[in-house]
VMD Tcl script that builds the backbone (N, CA, C; Angstrom):
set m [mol new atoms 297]
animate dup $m
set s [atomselect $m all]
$s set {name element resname resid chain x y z} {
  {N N UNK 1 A -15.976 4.642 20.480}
  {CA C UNK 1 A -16.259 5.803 21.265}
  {C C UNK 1 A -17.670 5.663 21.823}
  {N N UNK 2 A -17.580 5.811 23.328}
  {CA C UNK 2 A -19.143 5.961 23.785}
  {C C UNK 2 A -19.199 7.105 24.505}
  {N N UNK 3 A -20.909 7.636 24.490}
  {CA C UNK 3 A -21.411 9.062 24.532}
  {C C UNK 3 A -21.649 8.498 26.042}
  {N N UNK 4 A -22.213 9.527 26.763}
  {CA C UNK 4 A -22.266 9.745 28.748}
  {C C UNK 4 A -23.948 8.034 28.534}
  {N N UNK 5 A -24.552 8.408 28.210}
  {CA C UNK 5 A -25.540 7.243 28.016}
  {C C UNK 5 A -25.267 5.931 27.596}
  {N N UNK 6 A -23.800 5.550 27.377}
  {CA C UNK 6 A -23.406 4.235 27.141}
  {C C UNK 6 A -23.825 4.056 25.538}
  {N N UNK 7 A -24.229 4.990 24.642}
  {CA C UNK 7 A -24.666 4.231 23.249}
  {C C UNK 7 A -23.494 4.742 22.659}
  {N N UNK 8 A -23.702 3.598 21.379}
  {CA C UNK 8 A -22.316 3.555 20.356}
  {C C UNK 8 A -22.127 4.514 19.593}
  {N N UNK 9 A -21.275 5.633 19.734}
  {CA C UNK 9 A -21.558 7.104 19.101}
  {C C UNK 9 A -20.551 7.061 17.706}
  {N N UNK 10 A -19.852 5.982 17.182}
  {CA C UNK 10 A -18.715 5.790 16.593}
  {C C UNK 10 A -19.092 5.505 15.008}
  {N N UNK 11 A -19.239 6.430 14.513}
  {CA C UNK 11 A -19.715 6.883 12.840}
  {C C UNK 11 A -19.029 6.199 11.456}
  {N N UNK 12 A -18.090 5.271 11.887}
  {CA C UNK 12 A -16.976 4.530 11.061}
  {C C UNK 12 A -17.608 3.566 10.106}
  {N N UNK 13 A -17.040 3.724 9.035}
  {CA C UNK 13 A -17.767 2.318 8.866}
  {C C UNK 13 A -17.333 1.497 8.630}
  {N N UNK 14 A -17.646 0.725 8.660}
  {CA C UNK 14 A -16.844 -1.185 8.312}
  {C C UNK 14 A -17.249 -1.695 6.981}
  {N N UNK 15 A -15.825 -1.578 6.143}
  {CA C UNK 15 A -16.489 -2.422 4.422}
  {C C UNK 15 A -15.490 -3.710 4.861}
  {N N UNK 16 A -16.091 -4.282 3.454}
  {CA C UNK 16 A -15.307 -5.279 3.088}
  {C C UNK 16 A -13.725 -5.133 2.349}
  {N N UNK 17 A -12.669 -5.178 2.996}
  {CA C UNK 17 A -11.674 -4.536 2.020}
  {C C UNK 17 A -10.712 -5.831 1.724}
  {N N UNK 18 A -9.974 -5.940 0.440}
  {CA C UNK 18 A -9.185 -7.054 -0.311}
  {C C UNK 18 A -8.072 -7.395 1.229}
  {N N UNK 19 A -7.901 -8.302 0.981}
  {CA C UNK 19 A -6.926 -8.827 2.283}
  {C C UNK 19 A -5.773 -8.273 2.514}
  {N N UNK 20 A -5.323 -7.588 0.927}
  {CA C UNK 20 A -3.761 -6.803 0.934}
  {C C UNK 20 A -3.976 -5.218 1.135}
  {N N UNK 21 A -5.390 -4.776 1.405}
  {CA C UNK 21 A -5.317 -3.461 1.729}
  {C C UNK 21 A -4.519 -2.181 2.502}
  {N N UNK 22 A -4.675 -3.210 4.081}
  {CA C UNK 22 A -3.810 -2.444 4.628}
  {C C UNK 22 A -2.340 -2.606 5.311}
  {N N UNK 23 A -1.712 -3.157 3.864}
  {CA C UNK 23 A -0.418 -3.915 3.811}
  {C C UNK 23 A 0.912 -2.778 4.330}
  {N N UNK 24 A 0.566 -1.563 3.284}
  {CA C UNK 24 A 1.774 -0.450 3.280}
  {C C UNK 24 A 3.107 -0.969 2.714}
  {N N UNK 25 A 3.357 0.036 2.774}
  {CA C UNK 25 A 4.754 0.226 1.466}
  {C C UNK 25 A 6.133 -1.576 2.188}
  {N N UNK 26 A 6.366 -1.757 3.326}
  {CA C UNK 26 A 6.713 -2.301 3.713}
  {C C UNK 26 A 6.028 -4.276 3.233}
  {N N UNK 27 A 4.683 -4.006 3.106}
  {CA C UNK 27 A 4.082 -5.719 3.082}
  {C C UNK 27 A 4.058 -5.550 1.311}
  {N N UNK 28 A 4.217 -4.528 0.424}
  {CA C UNK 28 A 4.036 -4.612 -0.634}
  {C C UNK 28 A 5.516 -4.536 -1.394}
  {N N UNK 29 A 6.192 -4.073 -0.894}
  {CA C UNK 29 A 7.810 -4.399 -1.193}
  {C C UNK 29 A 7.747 -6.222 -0.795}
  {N N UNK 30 A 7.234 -6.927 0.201}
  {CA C UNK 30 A 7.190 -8.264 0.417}
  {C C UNK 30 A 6.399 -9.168 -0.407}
  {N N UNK 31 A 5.255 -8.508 -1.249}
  {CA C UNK 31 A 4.631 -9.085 -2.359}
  {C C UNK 31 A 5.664 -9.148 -3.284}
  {N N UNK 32 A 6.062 -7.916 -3.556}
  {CA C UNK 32 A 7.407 -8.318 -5.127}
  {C C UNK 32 A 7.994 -9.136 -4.972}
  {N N UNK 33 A 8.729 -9.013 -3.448}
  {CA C UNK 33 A 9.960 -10.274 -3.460}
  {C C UNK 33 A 9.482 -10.940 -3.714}
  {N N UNK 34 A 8.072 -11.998 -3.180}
  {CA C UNK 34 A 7.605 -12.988 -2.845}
  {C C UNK 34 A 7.073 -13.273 -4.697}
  {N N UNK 35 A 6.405 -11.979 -5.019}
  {CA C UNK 35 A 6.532 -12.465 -6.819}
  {C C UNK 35 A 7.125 -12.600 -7.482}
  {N N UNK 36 A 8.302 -12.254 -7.742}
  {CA C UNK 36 A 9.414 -12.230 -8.214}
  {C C UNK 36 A 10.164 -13.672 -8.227}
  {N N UNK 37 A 10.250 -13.927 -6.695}
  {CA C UNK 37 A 10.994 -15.094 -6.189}
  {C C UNK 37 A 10.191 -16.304 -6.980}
  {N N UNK 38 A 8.711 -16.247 -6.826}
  {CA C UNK 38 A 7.887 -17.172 -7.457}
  {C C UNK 38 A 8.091 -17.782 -8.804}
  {N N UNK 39 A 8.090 -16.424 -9.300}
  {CA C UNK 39 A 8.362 -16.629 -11.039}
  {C C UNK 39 A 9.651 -16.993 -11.581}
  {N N UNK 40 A 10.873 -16.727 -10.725}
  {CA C UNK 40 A 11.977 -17.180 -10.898}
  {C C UNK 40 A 12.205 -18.906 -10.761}
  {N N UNK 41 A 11.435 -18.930 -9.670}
  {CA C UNK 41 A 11.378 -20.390 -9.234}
  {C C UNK 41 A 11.279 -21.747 -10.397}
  {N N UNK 42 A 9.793 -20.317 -10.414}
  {CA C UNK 42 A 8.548 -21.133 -11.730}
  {C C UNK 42 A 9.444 -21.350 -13.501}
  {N N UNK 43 A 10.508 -20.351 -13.574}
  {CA C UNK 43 A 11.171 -20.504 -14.785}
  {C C UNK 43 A 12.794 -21.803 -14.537}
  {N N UNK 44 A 13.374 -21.487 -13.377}
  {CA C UNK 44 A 13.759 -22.538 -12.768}
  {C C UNK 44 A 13.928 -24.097 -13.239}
  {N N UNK 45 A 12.571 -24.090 -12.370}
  {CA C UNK 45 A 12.362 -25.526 -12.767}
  {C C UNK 45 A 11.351 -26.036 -13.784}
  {N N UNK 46 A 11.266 -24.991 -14.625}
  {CA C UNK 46 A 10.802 -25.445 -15.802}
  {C C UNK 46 A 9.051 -25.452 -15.795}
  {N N UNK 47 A 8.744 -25.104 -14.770}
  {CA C UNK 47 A 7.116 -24.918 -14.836}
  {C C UNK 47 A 6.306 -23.855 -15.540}
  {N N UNK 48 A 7.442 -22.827 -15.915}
  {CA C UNK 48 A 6.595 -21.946 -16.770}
  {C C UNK 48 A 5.744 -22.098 -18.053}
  {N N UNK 49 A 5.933 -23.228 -18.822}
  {CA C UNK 49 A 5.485 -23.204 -19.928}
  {C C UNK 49 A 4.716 -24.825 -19.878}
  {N N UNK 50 A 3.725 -25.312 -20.422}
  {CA C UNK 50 A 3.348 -26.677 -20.267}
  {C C UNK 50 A 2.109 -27.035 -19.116}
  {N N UNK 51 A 2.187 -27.799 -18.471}
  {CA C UNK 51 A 0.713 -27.734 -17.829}
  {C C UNK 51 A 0.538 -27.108 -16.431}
  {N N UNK 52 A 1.598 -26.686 -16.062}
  {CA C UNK 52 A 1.619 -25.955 -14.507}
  {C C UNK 52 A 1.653 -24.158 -15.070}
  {N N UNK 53 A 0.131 -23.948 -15.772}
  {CA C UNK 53 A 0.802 -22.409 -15.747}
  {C C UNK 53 A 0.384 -21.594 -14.723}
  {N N UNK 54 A -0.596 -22.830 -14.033}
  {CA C UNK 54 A -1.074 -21.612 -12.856}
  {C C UNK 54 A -0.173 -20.813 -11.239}
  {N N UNK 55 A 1.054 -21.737 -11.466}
  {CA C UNK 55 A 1.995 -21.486 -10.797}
  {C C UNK 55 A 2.856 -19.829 -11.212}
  {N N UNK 56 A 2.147 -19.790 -12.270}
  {CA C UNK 56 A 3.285 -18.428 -12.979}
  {C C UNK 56 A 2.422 -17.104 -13.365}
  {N N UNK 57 A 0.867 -17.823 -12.950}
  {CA C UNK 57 A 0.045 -16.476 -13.362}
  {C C UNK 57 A -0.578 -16.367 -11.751}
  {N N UNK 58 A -0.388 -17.138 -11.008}
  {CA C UNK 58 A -0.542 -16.815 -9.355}
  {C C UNK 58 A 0.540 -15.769 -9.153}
  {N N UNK 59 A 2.216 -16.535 -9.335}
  {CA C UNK 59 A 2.661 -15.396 -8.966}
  {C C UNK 59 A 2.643 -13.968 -9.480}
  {N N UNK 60 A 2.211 -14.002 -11.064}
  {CA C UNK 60 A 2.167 -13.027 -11.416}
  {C C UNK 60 A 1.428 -11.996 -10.993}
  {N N UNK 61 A 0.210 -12.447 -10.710}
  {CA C UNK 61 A -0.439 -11.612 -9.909}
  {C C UNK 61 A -0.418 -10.845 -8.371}
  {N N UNK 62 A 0.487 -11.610 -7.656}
  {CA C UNK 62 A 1.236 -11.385 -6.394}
  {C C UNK 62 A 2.232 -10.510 -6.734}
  {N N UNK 63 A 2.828 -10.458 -7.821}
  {CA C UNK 63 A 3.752 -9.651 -8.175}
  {C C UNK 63 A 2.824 -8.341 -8.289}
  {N N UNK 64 A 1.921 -8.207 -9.625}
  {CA C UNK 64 A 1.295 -6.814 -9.879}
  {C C UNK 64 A 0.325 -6.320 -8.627}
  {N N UNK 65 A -0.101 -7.013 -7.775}
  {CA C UNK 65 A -1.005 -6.500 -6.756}
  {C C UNK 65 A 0.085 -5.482 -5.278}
  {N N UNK 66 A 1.474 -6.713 -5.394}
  {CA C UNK 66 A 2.756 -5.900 -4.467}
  {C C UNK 66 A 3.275 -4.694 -4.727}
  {N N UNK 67 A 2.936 -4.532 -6.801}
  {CA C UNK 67 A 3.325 -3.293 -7.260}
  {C C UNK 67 A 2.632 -1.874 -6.845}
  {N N UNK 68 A 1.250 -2.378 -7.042}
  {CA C UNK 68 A -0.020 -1.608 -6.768}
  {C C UNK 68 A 0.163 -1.325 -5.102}
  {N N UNK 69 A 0.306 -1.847 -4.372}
  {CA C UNK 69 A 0.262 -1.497 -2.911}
  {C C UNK 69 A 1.202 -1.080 -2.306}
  {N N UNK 70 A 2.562 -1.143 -2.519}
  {CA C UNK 70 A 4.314 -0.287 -2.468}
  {C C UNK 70 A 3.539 0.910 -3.436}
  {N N UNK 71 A 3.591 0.673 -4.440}
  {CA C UNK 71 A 3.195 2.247 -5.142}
  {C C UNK 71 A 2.414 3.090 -4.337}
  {N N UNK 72 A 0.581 2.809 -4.030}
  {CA C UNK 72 A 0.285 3.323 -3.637}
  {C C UNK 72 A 0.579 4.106 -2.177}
  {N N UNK 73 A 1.166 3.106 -1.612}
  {CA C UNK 73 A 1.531 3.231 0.142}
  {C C UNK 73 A 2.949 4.534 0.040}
  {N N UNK 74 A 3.977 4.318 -1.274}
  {CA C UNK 74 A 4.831 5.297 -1.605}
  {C C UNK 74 A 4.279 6.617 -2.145}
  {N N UNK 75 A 3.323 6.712 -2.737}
  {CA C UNK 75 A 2.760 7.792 -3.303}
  {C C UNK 75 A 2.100 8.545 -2.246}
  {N N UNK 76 A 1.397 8.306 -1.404}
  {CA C UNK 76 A 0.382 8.740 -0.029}
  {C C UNK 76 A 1.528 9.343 0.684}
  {N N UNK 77 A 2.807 8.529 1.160}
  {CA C UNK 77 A 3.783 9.150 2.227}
  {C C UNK 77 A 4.426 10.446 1.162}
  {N N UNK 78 A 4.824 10.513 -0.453}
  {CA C UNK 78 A 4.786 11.684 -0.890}
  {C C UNK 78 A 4.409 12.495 -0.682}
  {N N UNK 79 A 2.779 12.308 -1.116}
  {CA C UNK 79 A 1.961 13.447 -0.830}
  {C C UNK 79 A 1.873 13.947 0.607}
  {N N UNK 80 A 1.862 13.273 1.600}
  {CA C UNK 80 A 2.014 13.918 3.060}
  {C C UNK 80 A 2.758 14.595 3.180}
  {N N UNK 81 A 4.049 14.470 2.556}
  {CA C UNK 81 A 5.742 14.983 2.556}
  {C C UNK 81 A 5.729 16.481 2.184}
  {N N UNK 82 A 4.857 16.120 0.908}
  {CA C UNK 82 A 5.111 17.396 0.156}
  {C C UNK 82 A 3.760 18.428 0.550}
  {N N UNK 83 A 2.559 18.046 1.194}
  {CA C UNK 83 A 1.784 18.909 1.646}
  {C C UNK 83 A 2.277 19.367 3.344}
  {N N UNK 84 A 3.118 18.469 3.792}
  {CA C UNK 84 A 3.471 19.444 5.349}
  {C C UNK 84 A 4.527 20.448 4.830}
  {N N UNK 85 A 5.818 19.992 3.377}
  {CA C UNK 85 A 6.115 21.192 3.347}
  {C C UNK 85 A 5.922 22.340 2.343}
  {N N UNK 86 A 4.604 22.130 2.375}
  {CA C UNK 86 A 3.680 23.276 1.592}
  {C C UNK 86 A 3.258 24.301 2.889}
  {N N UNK 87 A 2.601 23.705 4.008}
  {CA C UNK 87 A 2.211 24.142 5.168}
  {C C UNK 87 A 2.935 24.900 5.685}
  {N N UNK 88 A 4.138 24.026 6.100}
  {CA C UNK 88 A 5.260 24.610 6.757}
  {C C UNK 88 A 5.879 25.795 6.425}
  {N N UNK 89 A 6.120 25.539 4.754}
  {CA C UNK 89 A 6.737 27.215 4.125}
  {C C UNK 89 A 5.741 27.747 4.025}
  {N N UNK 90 A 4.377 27.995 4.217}
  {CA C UNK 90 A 4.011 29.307 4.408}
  {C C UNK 90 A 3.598 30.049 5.478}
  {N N UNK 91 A 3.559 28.636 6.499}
  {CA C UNK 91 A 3.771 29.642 8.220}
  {C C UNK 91 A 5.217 30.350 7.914}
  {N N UNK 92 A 6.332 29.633 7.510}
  {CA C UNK 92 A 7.282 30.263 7.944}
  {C C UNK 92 A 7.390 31.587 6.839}
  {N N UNK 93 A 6.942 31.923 5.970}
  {CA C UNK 93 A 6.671 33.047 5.020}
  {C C UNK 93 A 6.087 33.967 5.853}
  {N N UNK 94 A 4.991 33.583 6.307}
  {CA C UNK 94 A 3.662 34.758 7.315}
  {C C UNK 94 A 4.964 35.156 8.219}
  {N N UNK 95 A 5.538 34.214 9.188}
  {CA C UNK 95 A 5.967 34.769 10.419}
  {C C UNK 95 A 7.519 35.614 9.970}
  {N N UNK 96 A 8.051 35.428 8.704}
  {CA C UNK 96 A 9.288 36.467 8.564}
  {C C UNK 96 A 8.438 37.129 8.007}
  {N N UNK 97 A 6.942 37.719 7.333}
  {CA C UNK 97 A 7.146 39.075 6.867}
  {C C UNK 97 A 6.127 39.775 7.836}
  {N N UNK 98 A 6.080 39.347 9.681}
  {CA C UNK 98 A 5.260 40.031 10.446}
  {C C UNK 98 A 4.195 40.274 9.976}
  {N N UNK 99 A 3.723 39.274 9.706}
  {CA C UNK 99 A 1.937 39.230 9.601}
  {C C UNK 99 A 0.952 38.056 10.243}
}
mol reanalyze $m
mol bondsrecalc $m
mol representation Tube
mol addrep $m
């Protein structure tokens, strides 16, 4: 956003955020698969146990970080859900009892 004088009027700020931040419920349902699929793989062919464990605690972690970001991204569209129809029923309360 710029003000009539051309300077940068735009108050935002810029962090550093984890790479899976702004994934949403959609890229974090794609972490599970993708962890899931991993660890299946990893039990598969026998890499789970013995000197490849980093194959099974990578995915594991792709797994719990997909959990964390579907959860959170599901929990936020809740709460939106359930605060518009908090909103909603009480306009529509005011306007049936003419007030």
């Amino acid at each position: 956003m710029r003000s009539e004088r051309g300077q940068d009027t735009d108050t935002t700020v810029t962090e550093d955020n984890p790479w899976w931040a702004g994934m949403g419920a959609a890229g974090g349902s794609l972490l599970v698969v993708v962890g899931v699929g991993l660890l299946l793989w990893s039990s598969v062919t026998g890499n789970a146990g013995g000197d490849n464990w980093a194959l099974s605690y990578g995915a594991g972690k792709v797994l719990a970080i997909g959990c964390v970001v579907a959860g959170a991204a599901l929990l936020g569209r809740y709460r939106r859900r359930m605060s518009a129809r908090r909103s909603g029923s009480g306009q529509e309360r005011e306007s049936t009892t003419g007030r």
